[in-house]
N, C-alpha and C positions, 0 to 999 in steps of 0.2 A: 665442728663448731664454726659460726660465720668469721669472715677474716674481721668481718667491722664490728670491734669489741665495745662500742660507745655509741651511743645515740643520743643524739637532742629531744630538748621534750617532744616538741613538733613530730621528728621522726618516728620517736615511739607513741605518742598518739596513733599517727597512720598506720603503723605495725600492727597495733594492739587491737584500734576499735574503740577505746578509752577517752576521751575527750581532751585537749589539756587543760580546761576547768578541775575538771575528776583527777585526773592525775598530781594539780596541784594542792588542791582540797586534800586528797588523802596524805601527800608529802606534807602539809601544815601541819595537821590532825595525830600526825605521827605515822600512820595505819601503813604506811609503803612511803617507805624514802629510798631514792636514788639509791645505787652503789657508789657514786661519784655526786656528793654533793656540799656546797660552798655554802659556809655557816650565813653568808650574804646571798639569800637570794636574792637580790635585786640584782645584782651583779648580771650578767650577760651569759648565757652557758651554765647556769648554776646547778643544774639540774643536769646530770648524766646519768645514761640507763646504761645496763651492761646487758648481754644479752638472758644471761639468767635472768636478767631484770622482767626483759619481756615475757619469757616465758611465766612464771608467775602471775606480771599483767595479763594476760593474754586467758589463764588459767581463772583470773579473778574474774575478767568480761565475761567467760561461757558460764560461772558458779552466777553470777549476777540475771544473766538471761534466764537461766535456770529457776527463777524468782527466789533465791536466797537471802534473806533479808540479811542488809549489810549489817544490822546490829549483830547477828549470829555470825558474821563474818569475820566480822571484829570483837566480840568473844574469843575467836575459836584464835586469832593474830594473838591475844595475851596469854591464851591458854600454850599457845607455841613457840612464844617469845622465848623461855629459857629451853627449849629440845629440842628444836632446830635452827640451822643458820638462815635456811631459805626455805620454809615450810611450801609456800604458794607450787616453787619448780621441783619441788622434792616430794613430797608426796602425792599420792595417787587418790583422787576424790570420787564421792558417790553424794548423788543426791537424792534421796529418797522422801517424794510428798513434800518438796520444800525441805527438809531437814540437812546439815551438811555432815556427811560420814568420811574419815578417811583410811588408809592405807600405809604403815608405815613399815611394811614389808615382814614385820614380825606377824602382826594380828592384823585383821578387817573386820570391819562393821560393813554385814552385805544388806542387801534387799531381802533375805529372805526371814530376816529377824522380825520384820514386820509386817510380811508379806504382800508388799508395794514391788513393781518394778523399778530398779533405780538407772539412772544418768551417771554416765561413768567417765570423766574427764582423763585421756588418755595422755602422758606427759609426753608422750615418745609421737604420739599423733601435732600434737601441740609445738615442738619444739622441731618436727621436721616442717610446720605449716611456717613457723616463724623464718628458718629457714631461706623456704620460697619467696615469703615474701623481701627479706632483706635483697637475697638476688635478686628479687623485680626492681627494688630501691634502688640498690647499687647500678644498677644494669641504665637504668632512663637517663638519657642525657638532658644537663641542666636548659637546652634548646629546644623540649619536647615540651617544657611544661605551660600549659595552661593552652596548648595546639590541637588542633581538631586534623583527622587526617583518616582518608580510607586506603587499606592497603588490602590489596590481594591476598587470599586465602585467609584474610582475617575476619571473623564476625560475619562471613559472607561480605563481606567489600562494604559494611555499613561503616557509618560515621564513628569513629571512634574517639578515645583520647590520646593522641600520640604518644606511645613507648608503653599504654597498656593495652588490654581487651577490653576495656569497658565505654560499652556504646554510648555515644549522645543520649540516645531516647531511653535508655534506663535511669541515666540520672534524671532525664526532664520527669521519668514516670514518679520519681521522689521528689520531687519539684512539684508538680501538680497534687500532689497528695500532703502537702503541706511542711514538706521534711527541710529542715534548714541545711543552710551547705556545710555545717560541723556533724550533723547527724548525718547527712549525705557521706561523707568521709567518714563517718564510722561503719558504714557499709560499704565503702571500698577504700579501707587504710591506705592503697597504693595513693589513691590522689591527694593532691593539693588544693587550696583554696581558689589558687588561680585555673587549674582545671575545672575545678567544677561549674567556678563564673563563666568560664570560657564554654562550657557543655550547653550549660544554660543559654545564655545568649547565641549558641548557635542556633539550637532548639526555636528559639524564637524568633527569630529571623526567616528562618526557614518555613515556619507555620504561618508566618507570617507570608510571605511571598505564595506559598501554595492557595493562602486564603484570597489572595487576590483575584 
């Protein structure tokens, strides 16, 4: 288990993939509230994730990608509400043609009942990726963030974001293709706002100057 037992909304945003619109919406809504959270959320901090928290989230982003309509999502959250304490991190999912199946280690609902191939959401894949990524969290010093920097043996020596691997020109490629910088961070949780402005505007500069 990671040493860092709390996270801010922010950080789990970038963990997760999650947005913190989404994240807050579903804390309203009832559907996923914090482990750690303050009957005021106006308050500052109000919102604490635990890392079970993430995984869960993280479990809810790949069933979402998976085109799961949230209302079956949210079905299946009241249908779990009194059998388990943390349905999302604890059981094991399958998606089959859109439908959401799970695994509660007694019985399974497989793919072959309806003879679809199903999508198999792995807890233990999921919760060593969360993992990874808290250590890349942990790990960035608060001086690297929103810094452009090429370093040897890294990305082949291309432009990077200081304290990750994620190159300039893949963000600029999400950039050119119309992806804002909250969707940009949902495809790479490690970064920050100030990263990504900072990706961009290198990107630009630099296309700039070449076109001259």
């Amino acid at each position: 288990m990671s040493t860092l037992l709390a996270f801010t909304i922010d950080q789990t945003s970038r963990l997760t993939g999650l947005s913190v619109g989404r994240l807050r919406r579903w804390d309203n809504i009832g559907f996923f509230t914090p482990h750690y959270a303050d009957p005021n959320r106006r308050l500052p901090s109000s919102r604490v994730y635990s890392f079970r928290d993430l995984v869960g989230l993280r479990t809810l982003a790949l069933l979402r990608q998976e085109k799961v309509p949230f209302k079956q999502l949210r079905t299946a959250r009241q249908w779990f509400a009194d059998r388990y304490e943390a349905p999302w991190s604890e059981l094991t999912f399958y998606v089959v043609g859109g439908n959401l199946f799970f695994d509660d280690g007694d019985h399974r609902m497989g793919a072959t009942a309806v003879g679809q191939s199903a999508f198999s959401v792995s807890l233990r894949t999921i919760a060593e990726d969360m993992e990874r990524r808290v250590e890349e969290l942990r790990r960035r010093n608060p001086r690297d963030i929103g810094q452009i920097s090429r370093q040897r043996n890294v990305m082949s020596n291309a432009p990077v974001v200081t304290g990750t691997r994620v190159p300039t020109s893949a963000i600029w490629s999400f950039h050119e293709d119309g992806y804002s910088v909250d969707a940009i961070i949902e495809q790479y949780p490690i970064l920050t706002r100030e990263d990504v402005e900072a990706a961009i505007a290198f990107e630009e500069e630099r296309r700039t100057k070449h076109a001259v």
